[in-house]
Backbone atoms as SQL, in Angstrom:
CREATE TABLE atoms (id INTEGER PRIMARY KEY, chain TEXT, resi INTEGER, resn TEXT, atom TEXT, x REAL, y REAL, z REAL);
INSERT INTO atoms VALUES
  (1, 'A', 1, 'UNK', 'N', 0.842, -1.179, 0.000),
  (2, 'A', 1, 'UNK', 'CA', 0.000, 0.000, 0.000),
  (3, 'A', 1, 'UNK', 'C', 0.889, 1.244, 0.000),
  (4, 'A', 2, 'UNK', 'N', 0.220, 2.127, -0.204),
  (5, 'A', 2, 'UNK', 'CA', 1.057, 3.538, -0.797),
  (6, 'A', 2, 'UNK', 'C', 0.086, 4.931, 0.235),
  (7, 'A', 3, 'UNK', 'N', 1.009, 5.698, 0.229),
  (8, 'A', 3, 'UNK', 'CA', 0.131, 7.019, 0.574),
  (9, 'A', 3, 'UNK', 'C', -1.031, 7.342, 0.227),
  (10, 'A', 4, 'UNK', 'N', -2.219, 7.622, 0.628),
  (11, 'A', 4, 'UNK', 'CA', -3.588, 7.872, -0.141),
  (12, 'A', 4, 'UNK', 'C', -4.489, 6.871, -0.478),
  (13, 'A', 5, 'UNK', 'N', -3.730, 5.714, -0.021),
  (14, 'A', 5, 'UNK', 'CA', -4.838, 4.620, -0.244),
  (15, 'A', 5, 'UNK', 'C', -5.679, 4.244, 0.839),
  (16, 'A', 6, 'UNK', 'N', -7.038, 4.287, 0.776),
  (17, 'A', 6, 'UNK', 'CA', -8.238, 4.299, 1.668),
  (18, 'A', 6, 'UNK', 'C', -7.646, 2.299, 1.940),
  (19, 'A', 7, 'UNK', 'N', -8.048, 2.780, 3.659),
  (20, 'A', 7, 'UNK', 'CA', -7.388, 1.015, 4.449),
  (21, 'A', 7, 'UNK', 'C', -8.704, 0.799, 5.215),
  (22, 'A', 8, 'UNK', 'N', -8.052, -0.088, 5.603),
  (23, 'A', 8, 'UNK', 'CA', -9.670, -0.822, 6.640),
  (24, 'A', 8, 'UNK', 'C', -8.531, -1.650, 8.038),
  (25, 'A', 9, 'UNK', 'N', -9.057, -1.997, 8.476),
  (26, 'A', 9, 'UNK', 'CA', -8.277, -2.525, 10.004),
  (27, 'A', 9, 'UNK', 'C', -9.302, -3.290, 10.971),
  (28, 'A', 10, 'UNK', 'N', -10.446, -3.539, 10.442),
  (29, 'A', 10, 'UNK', 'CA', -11.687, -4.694, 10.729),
  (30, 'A', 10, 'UNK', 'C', -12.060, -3.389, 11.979),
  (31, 'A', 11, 'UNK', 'N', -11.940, -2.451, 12.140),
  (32, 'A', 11, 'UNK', 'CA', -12.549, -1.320, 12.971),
  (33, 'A', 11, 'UNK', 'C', -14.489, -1.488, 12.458),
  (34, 'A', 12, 'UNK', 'N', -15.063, -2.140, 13.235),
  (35, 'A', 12, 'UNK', 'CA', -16.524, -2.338, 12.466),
  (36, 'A', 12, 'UNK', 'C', -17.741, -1.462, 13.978),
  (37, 'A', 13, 'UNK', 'N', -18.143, -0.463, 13.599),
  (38, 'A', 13, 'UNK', 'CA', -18.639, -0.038, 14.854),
  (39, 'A', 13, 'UNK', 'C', -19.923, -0.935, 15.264),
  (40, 'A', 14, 'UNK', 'N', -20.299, -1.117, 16.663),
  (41, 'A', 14, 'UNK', 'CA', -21.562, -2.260, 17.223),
  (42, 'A', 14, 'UNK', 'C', -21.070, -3.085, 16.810),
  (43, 'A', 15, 'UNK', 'N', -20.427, -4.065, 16.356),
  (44, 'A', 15, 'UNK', 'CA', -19.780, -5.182, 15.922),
  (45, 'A', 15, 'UNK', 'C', -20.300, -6.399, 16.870),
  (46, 'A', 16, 'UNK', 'N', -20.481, -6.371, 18.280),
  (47, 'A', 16, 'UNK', 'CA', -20.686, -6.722, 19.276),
  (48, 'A', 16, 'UNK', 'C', -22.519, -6.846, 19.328),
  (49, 'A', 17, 'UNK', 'N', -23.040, -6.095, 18.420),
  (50, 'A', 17, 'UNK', 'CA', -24.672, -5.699, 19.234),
  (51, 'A', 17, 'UNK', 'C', -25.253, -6.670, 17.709),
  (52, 'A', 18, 'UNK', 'N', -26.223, -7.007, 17.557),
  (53, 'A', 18, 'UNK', 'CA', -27.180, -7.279, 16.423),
  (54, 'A', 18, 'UNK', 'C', -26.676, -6.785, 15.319),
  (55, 'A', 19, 'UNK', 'N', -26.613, -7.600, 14.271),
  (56, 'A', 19, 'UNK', 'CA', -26.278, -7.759, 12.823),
  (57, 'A', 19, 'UNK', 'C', -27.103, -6.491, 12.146),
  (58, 'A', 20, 'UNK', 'N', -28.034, -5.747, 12.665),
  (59, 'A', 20, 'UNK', 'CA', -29.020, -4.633, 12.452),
  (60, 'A', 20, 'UNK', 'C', -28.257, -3.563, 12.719),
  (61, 'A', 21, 'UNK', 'N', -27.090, -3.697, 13.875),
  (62, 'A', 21, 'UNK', 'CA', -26.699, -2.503, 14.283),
  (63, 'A', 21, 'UNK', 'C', -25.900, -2.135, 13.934),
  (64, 'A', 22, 'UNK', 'N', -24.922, -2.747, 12.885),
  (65, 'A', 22, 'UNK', 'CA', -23.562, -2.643, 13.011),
  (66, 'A', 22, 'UNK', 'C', -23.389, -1.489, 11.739),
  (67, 'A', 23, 'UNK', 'N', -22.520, -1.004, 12.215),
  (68, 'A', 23, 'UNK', 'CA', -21.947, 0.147, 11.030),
  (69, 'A', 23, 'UNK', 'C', -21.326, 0.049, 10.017),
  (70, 'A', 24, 'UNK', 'N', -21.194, 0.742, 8.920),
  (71, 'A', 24, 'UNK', 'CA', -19.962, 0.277, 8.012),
  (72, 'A', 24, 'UNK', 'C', -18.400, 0.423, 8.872),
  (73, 'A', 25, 'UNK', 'N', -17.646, -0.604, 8.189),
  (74, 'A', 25, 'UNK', 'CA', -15.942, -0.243, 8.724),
  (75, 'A', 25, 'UNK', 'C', -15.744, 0.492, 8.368),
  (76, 'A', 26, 'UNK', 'N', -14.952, 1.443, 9.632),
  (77, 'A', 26, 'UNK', 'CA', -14.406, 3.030, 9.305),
  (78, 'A', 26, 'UNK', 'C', -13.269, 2.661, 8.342),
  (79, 'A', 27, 'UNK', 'N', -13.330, 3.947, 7.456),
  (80, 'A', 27, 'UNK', 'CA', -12.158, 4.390, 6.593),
  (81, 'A', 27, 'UNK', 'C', -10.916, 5.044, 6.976),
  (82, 'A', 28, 'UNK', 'N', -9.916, 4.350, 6.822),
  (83, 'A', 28, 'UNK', 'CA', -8.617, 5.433, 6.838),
  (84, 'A', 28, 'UNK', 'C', -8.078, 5.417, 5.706),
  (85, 'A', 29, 'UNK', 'N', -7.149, 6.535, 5.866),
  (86, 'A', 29, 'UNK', 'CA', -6.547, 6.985, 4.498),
  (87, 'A', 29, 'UNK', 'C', -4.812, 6.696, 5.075),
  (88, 'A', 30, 'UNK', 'N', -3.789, 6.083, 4.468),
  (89, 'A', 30, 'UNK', 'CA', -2.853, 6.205, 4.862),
  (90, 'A', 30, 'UNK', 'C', -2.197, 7.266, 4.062),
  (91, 'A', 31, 'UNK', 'N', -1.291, 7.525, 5.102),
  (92, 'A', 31, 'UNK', 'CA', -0.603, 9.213, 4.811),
  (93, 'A', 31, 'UNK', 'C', 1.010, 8.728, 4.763),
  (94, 'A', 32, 'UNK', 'N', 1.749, 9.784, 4.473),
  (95, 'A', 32, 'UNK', 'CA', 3.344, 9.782, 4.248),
  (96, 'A', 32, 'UNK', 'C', 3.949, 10.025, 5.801),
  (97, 'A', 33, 'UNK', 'N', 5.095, 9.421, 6.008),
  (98, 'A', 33, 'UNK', 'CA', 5.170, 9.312, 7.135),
  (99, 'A', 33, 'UNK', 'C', 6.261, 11.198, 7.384),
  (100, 'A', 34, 'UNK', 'N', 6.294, 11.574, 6.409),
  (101, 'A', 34, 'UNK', 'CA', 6.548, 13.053, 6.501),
  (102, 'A', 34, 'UNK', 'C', 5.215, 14.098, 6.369),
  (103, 'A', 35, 'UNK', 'N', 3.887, 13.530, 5.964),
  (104, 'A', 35, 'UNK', 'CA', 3.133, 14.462, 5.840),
  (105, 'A', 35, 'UNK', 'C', 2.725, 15.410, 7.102),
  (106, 'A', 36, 'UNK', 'N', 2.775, 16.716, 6.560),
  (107, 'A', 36, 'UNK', 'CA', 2.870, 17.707, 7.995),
  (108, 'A', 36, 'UNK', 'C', 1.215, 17.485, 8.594),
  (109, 'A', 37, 'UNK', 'N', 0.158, 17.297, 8.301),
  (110, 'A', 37, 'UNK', 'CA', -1.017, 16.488, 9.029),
  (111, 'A', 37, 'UNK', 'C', -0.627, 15.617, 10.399),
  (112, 'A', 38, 'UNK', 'N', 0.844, 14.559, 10.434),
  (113, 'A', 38, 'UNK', 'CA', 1.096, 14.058, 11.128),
  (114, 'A', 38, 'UNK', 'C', 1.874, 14.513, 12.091),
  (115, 'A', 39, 'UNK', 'N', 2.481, 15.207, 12.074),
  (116, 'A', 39, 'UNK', 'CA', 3.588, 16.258, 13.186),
  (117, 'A', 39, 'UNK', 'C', 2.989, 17.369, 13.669),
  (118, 'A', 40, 'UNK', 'N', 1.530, 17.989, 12.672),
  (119, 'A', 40, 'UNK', 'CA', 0.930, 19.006, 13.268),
  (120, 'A', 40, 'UNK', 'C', 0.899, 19.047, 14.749),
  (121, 'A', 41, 'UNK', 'N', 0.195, 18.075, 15.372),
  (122, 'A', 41, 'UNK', 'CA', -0.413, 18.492, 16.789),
  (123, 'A', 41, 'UNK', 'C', 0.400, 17.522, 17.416),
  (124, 'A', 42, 'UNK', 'N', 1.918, 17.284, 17.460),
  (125, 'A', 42, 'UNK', 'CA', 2.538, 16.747, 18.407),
  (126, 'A', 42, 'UNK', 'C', 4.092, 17.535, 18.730),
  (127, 'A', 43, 'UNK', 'N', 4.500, 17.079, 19.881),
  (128, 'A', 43, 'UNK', 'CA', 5.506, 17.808, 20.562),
  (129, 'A', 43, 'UNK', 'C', 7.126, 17.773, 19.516),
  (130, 'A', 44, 'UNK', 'N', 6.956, 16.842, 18.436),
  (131, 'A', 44, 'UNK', 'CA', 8.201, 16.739, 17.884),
  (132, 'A', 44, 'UNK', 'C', 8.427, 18.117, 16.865),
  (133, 'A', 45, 'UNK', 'N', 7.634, 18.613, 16.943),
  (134, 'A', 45, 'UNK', 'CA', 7.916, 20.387, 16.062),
  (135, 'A', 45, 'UNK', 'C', 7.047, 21.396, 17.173),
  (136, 'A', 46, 'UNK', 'N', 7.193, 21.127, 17.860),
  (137, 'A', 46, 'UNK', 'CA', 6.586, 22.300, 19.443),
  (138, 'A', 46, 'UNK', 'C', 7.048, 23.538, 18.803),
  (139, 'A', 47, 'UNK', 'N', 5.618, 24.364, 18.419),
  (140, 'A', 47, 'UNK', 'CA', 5.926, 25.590, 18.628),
  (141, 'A', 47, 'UNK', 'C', 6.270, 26.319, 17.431),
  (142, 'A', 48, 'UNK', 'N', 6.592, 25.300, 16.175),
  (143, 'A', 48, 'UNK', 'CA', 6.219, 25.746, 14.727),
  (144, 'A', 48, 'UNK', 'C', 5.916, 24.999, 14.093),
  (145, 'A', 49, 'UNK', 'N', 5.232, 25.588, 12.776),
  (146, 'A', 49, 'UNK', 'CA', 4.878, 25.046, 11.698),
  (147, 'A', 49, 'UNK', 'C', 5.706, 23.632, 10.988),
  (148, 'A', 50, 'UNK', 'N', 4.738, 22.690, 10.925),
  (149, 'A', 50, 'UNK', 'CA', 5.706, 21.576, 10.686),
  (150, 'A', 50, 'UNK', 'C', 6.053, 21.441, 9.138),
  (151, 'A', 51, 'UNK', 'N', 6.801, 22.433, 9.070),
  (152, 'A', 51, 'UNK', 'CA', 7.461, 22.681, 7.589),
  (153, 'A', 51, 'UNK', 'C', 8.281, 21.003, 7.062),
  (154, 'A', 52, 'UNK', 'N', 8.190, 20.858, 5.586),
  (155, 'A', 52, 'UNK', 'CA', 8.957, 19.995, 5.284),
  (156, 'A', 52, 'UNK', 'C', 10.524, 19.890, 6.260),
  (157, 'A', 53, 'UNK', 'N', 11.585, 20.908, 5.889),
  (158, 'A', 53, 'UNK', 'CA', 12.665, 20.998, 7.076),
  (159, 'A', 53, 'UNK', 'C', 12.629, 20.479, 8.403),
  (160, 'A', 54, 'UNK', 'N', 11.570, 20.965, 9.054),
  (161, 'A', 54, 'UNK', 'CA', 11.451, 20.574, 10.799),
  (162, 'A', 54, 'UNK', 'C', 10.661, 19.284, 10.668),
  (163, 'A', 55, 'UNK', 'N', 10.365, 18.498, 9.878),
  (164, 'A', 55, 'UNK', 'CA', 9.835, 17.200, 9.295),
  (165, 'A', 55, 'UNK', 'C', 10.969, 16.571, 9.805),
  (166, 'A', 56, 'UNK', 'N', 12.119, 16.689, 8.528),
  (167, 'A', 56, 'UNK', 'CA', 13.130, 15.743, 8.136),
  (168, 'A', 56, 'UNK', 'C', 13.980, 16.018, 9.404),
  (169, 'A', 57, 'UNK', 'N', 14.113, 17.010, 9.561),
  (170, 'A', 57, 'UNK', 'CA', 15.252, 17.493, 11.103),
  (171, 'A', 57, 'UNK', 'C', 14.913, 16.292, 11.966),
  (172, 'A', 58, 'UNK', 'N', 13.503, 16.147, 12.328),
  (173, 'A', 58, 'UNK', 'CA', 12.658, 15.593, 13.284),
  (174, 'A', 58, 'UNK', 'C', 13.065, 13.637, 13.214),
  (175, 'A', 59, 'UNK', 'N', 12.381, 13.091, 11.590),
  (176, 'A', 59, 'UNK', 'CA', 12.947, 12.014, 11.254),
  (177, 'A', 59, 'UNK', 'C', 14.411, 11.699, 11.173),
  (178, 'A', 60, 'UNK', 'N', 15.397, 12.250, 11.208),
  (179, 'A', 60, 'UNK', 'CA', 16.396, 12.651, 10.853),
  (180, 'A', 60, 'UNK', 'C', 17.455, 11.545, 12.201),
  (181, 'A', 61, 'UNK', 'N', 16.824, 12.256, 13.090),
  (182, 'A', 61, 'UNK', 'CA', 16.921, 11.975, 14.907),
  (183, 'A', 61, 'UNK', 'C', 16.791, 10.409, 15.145),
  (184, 'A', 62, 'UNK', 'N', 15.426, 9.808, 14.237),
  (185, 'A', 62, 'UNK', 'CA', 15.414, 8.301, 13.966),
  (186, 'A', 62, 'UNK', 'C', 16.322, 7.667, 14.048),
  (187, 'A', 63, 'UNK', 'N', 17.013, 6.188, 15.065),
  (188, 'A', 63, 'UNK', 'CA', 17.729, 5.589, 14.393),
  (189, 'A', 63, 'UNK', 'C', 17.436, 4.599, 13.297),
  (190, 'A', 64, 'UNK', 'N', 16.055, 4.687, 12.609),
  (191, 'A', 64, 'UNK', 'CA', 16.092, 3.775, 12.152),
  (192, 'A', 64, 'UNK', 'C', 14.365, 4.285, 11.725),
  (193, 'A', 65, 'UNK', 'N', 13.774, 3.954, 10.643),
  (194, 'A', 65, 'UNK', 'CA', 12.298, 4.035, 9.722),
  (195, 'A', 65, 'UNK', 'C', 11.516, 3.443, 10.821),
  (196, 'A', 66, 'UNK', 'N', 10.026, 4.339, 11.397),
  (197, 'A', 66, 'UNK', 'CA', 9.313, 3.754, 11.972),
  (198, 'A', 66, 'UNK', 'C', 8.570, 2.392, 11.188),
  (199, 'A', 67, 'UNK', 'N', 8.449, 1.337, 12.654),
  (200, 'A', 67, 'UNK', 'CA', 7.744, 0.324, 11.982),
  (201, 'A', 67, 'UNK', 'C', 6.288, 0.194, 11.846),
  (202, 'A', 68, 'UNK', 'N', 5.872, 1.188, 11.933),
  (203, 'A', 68, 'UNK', 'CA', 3.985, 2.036, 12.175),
  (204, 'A', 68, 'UNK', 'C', 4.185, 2.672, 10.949),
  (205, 'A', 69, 'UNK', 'N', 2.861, 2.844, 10.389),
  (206, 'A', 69, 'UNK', 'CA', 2.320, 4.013, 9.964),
  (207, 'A', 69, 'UNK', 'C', 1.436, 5.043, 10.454),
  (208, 'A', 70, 'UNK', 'N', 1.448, 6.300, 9.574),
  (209, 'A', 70, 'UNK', 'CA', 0.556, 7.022, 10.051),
  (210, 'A', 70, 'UNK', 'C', -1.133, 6.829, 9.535),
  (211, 'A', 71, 'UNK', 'N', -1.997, 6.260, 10.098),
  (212, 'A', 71, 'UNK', 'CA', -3.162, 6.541, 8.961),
  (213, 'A', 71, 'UNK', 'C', -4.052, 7.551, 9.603),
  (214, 'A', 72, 'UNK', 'N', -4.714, 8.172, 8.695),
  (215, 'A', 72, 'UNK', 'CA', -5.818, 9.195, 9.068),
  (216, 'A', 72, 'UNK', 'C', -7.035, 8.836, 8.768),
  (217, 'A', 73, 'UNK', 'N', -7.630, 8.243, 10.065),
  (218, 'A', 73, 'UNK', 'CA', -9.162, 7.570, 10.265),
  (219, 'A', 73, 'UNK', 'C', -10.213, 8.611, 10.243),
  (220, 'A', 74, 'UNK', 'N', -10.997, 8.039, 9.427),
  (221, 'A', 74, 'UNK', 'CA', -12.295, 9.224, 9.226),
  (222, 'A', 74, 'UNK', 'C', -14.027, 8.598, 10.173),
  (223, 'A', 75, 'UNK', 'N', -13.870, 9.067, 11.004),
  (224, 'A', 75, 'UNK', 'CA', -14.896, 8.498, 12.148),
  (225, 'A', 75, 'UNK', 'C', -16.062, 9.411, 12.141),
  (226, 'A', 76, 'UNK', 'N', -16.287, 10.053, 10.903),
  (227, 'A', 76, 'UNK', 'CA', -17.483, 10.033, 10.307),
  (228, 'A', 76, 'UNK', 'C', -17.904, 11.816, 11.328),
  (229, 'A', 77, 'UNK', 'N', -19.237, 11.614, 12.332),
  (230, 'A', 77, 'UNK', 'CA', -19.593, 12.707, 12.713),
  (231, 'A', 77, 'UNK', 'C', -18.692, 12.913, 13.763),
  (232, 'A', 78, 'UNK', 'N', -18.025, 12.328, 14.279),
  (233, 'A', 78, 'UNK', 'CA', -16.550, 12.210, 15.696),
  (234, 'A', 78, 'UNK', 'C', -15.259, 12.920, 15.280),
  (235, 'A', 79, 'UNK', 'N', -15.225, 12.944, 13.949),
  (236, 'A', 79, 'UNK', 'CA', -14.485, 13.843, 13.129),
  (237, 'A', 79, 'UNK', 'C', -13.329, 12.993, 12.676),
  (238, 'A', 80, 'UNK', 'N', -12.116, 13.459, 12.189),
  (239, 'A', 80, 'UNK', 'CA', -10.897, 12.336, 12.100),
  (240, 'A', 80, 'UNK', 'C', -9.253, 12.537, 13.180),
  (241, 'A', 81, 'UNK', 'N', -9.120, 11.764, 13.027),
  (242, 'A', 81, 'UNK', 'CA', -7.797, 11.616, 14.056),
  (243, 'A', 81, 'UNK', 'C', -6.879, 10.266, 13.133),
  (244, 'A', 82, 'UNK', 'N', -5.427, 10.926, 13.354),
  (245, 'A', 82, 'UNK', 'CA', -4.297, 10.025, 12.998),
  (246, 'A', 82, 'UNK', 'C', -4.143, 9.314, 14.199),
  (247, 'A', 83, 'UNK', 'N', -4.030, 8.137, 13.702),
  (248, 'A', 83, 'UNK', 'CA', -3.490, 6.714, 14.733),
  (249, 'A', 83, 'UNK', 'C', -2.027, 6.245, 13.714),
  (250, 'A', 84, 'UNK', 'N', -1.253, 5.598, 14.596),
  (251, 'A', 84, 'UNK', 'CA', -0.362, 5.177, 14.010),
  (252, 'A', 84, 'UNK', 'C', -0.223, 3.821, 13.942),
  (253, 'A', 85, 'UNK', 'N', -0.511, 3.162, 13.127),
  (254, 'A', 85, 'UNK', 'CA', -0.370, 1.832, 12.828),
  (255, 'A', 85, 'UNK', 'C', 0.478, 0.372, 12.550),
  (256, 'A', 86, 'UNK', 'N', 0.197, -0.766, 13.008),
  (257, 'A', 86, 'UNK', 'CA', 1.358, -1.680, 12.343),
  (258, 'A', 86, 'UNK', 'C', 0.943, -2.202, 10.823),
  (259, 'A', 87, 'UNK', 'N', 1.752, -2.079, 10.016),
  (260, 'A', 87, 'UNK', 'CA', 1.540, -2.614, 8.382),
  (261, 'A', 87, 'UNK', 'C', 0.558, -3.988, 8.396),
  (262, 'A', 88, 'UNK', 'N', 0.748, -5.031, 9.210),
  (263, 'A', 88, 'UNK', 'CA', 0.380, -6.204, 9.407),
  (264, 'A', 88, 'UNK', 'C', -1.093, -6.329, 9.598),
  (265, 'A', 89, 'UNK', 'N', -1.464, -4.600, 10.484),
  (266, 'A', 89, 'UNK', 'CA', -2.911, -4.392, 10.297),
  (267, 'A', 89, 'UNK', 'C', -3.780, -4.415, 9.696),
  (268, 'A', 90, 'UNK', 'N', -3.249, -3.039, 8.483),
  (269, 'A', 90, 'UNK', 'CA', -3.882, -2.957, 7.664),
  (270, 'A', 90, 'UNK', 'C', -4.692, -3.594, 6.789),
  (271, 'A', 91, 'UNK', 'N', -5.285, -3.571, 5.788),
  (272, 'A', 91, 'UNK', 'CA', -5.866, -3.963, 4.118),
  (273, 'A', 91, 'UNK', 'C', -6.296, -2.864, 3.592),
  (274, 'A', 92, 'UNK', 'N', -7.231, -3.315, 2.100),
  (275, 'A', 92, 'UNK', 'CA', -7.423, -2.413, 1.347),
  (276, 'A', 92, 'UNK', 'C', -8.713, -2.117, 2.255),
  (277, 'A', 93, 'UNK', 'N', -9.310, -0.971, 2.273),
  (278, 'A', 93, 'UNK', 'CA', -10.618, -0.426, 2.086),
  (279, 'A', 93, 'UNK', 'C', -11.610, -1.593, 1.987),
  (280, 'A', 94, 'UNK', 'N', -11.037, -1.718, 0.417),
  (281, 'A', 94, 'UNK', 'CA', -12.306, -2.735, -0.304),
  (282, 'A', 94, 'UNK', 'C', -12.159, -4.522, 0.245),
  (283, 'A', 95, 'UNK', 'N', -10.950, -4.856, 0.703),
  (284, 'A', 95, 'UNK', 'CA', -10.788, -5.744, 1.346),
  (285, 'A', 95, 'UNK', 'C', -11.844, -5.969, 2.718),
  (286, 'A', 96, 'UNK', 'N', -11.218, -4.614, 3.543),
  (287, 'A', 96, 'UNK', 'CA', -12.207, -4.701, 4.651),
  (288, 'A', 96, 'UNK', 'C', -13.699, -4.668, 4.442),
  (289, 'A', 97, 'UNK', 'N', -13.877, -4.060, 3.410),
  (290, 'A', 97, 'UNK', 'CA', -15.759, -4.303, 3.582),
  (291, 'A', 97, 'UNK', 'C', -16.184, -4.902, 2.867),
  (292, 'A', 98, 'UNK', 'N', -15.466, -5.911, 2.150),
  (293, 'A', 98, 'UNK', 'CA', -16.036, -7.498, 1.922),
  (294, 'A', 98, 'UNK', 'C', -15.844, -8.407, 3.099),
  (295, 'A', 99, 'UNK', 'N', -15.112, -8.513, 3.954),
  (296, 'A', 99, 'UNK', 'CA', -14.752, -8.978, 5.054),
  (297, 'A', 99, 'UNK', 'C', -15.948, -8.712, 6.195),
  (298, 'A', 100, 'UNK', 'N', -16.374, -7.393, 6.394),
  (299, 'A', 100, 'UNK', 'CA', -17.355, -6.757, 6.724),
  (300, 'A', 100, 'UNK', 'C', -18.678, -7.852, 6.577),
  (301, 'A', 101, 'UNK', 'N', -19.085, -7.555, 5.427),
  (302, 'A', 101, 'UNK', 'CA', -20.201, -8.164, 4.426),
  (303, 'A', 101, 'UNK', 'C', -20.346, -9.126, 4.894),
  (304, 'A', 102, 'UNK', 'N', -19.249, -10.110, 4.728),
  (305, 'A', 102, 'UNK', 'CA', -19.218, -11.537, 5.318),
  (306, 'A', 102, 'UNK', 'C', -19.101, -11.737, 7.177),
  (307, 'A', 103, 'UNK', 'N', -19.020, -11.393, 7.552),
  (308, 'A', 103, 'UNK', 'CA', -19.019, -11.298, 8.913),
  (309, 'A', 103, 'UNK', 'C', -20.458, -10.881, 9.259),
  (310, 'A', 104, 'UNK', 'N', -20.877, -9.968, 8.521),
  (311, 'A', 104, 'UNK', 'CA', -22.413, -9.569, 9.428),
  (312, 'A', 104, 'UNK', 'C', -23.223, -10.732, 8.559),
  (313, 'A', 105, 'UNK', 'N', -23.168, -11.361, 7.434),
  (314, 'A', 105, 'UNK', 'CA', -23.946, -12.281, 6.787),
  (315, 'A', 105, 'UNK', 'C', -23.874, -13.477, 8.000),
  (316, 'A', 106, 'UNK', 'N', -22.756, -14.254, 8.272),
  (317, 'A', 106, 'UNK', 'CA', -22.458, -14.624, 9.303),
  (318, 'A', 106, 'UNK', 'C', -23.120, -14.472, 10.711),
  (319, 'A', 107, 'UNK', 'N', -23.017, -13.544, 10.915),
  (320, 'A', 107, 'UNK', 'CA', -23.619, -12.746, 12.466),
  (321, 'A', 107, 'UNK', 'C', -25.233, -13.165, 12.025),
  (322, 'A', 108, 'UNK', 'N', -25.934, -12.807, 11.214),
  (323, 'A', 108, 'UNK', 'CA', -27.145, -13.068, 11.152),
  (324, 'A', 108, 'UNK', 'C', -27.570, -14.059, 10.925),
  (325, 'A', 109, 'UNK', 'N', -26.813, -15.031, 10.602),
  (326, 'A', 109, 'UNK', 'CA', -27.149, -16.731, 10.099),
  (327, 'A', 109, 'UNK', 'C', -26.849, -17.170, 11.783),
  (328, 'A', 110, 'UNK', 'N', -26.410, -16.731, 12.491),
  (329, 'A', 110, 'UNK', 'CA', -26.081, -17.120, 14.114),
  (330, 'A', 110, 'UNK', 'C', -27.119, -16.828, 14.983),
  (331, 'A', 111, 'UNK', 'N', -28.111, -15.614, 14.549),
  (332, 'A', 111, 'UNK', 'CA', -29.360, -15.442, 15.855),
  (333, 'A', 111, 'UNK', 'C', -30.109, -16.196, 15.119),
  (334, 'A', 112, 'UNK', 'N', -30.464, -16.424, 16.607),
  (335, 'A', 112, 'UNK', 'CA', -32.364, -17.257, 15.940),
  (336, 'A', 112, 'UNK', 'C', -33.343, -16.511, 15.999),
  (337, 'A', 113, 'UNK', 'N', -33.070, -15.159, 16.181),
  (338, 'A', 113, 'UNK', 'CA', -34.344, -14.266, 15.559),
  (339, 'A', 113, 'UNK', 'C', -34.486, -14.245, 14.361),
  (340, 'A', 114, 'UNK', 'N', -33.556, -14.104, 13.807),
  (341, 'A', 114, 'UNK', 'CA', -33.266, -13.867, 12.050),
  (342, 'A', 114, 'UNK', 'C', -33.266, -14.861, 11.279),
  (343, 'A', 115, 'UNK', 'N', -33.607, -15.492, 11.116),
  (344, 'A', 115, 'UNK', 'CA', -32.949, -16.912, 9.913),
  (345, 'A', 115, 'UNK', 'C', -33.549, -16.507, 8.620),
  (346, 'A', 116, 'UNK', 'N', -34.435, -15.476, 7.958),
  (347, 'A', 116, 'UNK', 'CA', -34.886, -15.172, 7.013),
  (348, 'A', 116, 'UNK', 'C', -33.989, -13.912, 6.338),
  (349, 'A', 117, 'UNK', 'N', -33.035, -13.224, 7.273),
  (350, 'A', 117, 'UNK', 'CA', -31.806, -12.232, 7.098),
  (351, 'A', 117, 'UNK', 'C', -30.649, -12.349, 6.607),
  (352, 'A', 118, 'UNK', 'N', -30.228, -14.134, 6.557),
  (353, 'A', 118, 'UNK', 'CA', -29.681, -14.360, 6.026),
  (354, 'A', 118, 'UNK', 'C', -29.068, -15.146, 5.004);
């Protein structure tokens, strides 16, 4: 996966409650691990603008390429927030909400209220 590609991470909201309740899996977008979105609101550029320069200064300090990414989760009316992630997490978008699909098809073939749901 590459910068900008919409991920999934089986994040499925109500997941837990009735096959009725459950939400679509939230979307993230993975980002560059220099994009200034990600250094904005943390202490590793305190106090200025996280210019490309105070980026690399910042990575620079690294001994070594984080083994996370940054993704930027879109949690809909909650607004979005960067989490930083392990690669191993991830999938595509479209991965996760076939995965999705099948899991709540699943979930509803399991109550015995439903057997016509699924």
């Amino acid at each position: 996966m590459k910068p900008g590609d919409a991920v999934g991470a089986e994040r499925w909201p109500y997941q837990g409650a009735h096959p009725d309740c459950w939400g679509p899996p939230w979307r993230g977008t993975l980002l560059a691990v220099d994009d200034p979105r990600v250094w904005a609101p943390t202490l590793a550029v305190y106090g200025q603008e996280p210019t490309p320069a105070a980026i690399a200064e910042h990575l620079g300090r690294w001994p070594s390429r984080p083994t996370s990414v940054p993704v930027l989760w879109d949690f809909g009316p909650h607004g979005e927030v960067i989490h930083w992630e392990r690669p191993a997490r991830l999938r595509s978008y479209a991965d996760d909400a076939a995965a999705w699909r099948a899991a709540r098809a699943a979930a509803y073939a399991s109550w015995a209220c439903c057997p016509a749901a699924a």
